[in-house]
C-alpha positions in Angstrom: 0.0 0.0 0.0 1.1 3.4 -1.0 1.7 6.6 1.2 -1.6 8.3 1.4 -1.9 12.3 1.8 -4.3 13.4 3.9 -5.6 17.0 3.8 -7.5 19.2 5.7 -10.7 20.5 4.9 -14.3 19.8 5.4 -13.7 15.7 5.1 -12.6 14.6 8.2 -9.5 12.9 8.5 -10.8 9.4 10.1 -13.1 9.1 6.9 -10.6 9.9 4.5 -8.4 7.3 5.8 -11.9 4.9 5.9 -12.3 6.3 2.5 -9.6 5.1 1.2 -9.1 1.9 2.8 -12.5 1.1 1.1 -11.5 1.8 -1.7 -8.9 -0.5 -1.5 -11.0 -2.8 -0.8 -13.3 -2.8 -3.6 -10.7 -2.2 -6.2 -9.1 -5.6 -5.1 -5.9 -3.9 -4.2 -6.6 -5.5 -0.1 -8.1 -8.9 -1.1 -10.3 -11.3 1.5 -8.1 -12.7 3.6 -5.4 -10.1 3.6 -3.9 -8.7 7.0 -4.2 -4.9 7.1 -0.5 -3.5 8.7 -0.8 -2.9 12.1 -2.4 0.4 13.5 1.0 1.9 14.0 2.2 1.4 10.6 -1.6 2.9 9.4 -0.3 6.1 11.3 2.8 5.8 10.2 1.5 5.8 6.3 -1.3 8.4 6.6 0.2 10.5 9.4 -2.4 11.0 11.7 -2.9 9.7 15.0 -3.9 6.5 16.6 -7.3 7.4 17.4 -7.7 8.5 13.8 -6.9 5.6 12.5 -8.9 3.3 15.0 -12.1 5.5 14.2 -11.7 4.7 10.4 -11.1 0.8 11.3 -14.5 1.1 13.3 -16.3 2.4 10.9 -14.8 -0.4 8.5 -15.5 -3.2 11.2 -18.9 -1.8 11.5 -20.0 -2.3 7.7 -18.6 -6.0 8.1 -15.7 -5.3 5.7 -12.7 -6.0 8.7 -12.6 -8.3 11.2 -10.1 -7.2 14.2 -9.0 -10.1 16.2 -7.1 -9.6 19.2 -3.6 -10.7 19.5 -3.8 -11.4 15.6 -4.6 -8.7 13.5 -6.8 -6.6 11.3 -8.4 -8.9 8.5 -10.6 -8.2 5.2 -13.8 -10.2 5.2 -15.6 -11.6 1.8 -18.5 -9.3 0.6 -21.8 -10.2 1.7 -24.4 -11.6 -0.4 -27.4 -9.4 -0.9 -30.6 -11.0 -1.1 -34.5 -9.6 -1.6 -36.0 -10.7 1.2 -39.6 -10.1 -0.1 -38.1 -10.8 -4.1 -39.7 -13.6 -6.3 -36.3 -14.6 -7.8 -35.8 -18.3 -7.1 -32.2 -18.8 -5.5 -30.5 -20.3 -8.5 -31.5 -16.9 -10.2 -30.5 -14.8 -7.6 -27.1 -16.1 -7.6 -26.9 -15.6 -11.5 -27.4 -11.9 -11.4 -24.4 -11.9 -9.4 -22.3 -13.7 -11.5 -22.1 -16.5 -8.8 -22.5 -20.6 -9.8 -25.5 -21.5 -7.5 -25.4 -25.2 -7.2 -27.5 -28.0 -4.7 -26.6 -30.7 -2.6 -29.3 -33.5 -1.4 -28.6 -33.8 1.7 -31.6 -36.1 2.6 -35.0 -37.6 1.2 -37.1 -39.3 2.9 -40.7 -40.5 3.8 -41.8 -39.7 7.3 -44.7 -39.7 9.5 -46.7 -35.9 10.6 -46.0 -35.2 14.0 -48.1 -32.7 15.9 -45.8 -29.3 14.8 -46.2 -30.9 10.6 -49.8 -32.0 11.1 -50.9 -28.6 12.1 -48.7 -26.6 9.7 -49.9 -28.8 6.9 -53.6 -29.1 8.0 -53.4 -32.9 7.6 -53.6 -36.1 10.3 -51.2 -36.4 13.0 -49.5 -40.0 11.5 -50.3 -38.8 7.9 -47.3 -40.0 5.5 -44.9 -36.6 4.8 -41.6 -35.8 2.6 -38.9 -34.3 4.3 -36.0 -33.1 2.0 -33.2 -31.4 3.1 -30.7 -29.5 0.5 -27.6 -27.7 0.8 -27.5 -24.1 -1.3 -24.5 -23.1 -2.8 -23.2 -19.9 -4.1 -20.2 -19.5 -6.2 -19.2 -22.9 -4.5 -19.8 -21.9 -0.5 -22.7 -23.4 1.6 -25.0 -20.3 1.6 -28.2 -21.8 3.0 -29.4 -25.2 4.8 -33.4 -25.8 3.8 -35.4 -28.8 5.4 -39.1 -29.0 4.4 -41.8 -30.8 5.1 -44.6 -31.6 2.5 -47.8 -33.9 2.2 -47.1 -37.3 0.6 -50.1 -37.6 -0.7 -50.5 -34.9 -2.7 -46.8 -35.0 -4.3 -46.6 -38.9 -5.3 -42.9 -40.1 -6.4 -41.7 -36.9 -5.9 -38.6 -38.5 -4.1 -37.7 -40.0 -6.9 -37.1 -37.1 -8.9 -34.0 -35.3 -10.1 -34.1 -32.6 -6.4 -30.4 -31.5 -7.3 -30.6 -30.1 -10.8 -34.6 -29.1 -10.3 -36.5 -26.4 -8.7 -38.6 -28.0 -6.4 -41.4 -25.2 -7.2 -41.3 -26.0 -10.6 -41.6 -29.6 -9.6 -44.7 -29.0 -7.7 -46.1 -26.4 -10.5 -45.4 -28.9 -14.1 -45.9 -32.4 -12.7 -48.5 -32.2 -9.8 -50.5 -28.6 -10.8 -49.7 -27.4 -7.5 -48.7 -23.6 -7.7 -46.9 -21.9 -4.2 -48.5 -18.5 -4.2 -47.0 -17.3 -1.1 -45.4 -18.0 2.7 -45.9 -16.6 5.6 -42.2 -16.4 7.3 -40.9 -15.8 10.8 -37.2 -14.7 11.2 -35.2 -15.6 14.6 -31.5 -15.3 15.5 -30.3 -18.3 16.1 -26.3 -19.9 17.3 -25.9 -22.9 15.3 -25.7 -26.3 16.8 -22.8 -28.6 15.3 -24.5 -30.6 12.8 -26.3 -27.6 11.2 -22.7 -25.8 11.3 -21.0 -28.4 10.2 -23.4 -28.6 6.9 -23.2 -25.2 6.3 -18.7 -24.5 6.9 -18.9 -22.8 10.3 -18.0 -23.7 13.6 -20.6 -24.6 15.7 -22.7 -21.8 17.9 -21.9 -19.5 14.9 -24.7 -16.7 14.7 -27.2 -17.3 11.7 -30.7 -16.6 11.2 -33.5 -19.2 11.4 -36.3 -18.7 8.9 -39.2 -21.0 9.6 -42.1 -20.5 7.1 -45.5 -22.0 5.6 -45.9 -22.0 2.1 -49.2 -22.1 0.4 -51.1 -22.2 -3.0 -53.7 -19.1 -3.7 -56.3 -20.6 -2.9 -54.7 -21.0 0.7 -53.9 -24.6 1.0 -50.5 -25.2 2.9 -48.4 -27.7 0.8 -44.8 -26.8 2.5 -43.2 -26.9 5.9 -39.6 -25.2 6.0 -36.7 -24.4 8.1 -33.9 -22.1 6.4 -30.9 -21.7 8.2 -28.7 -18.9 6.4 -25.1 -18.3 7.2 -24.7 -14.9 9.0 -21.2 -14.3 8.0 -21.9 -14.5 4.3 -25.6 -13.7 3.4 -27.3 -10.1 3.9 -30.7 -9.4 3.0 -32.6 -6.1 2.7 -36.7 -5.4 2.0 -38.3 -2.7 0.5 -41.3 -0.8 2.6 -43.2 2.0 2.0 -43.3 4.8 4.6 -47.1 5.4 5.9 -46.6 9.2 6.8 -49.3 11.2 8.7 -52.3 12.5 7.2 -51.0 16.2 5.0 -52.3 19.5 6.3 -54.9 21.1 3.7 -51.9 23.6 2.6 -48.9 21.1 2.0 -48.3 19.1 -0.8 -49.2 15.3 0.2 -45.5 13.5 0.5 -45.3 10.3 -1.7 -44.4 6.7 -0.5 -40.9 6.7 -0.1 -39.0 3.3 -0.4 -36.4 1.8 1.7 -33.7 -0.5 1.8 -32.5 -1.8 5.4 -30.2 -4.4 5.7 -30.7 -8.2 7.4 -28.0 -9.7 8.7 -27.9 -13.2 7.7 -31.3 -14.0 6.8 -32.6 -17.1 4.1 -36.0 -17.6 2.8 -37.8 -20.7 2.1 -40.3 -19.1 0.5 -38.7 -16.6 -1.7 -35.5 -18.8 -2.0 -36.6 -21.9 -3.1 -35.2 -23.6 -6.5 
């Protein structure tokens, strides 16, 4: 890394140095992986002080671009993967748009029986024969997402059988049993992950994710899917789109329109938006 000049002005000297650390960054010039120089030789380069320097790091550390780990050093971290939590783009084309090879493992397929939790997601019998299907997601060749589902055997006959891998299981369910999913109703909960779950998905075990559990349904509101998403946190970031309800306009001002927002998730996956 070359000597940087700093300058005063109206920019204040911690962000310029964040600035261009950043910049760095996304230019490829510091790559994942790389150690930063220590914070003494950061003052040394930009010549400012300490506390200059650590406020810049902060603010770094802060957007998840560094990791600083005691007794070892400053670190960059891989980019996130930005996901629409409330988009209709299956996974695999998600991935695409990003110029990323989405790929899936079959981690399990097998026939089971409706427990209690199943039965009343699914509105059938409590013994009722299920599917449960589990499947590793993949993005550019990393574990991204670990989906298990849950669906009624009756209604989805020799799906097991079938190519799960290579296949969206939505389009499965659409072109060979005429059975559409509409929409989902999703609840989001941080979660640490135990070992097995970890293990699946690269991380060590008690790593912070997000747990997406969700019900997915035709239009005419018939639940046909049971899922659990677990999304690594350390890789995957999702943002939604809202419009702002304002308050009711005086008579004299002009009424405000909707404005739309993006806010970031931390490691969130979708069942329902995700599948493929």
């Amino acid at each position: 890394m070359t000597r940087y000049r700093l300058e005063l002005g109206p920019v204040p000297l911690h962000h310029q140095v964040y600035l261009d650390l950043r910049g760095a960054i996304e230019s490829g010039e510091l790559r994942p992986g790389d150690r930063l120089p220590s914070e003494r030789e950061l003052t040394s380069r930009y010549g400012c002080s300490m506390i200059t320097i650590r406020r810049a790091l902060s603010e770094l550390a802060r957007e998840q671009r560094i990791e600083r780990t005691r007794g070892r050093g400053t670190f960059i971290l891989r980019p996130r993967i930005d996901r629409d939590l409330g988009g209709t783009l299956s996974f695999t084309d998600e991935m695409q748009t990003r110029g990323l090879d989405a790929e899936t493992r079959l981690i399990a397929a097998r026939p089971e029986v409706a427990g209690d939790a199943v039965a009343n997601a699914l509105g059938i019998e409590v013994g009722d024969p299920t599917l449960y299907l589990e499947r590793l997601r993949l993005g550019g060749g990393e574990p991204l997402l670990l989906e298990q589902v849950h669906l009624p055997a009756a209604r989805f006959p020799g799906l097991l059988a079938s190519d799960l891998e290579s296949n969206s299981l939505y389009d499965l369910l659409t072109e060979r049993y005429g059975t559409h999913v509409s929409w989902a109703r999703e609840t989001l909960e941080p979660i640490l992950l135990h070992a097995r779950e970890a293990r699946l998905l690269g991380c060590g075990a008690r790593t912070p994710a997000l747990l997406i559990e969700s019900i997915a349904s035709t239009g005419d509101g018939v639940p046909v899917e049971l899922g659990r998403t677990y999304v690594r946190g350390d890789r995957t970031r999702y943002y939604v789109e809202r419009v702002v309800v304002r308050s009711t306009p005086t008579s004299n001002a002009r009424p405000a329109e909707p404005t739309r927002l993006r806010s970031g998730l931390v490691a969130v996956g979708s069942t329902g938006a995700g599948a493929a």
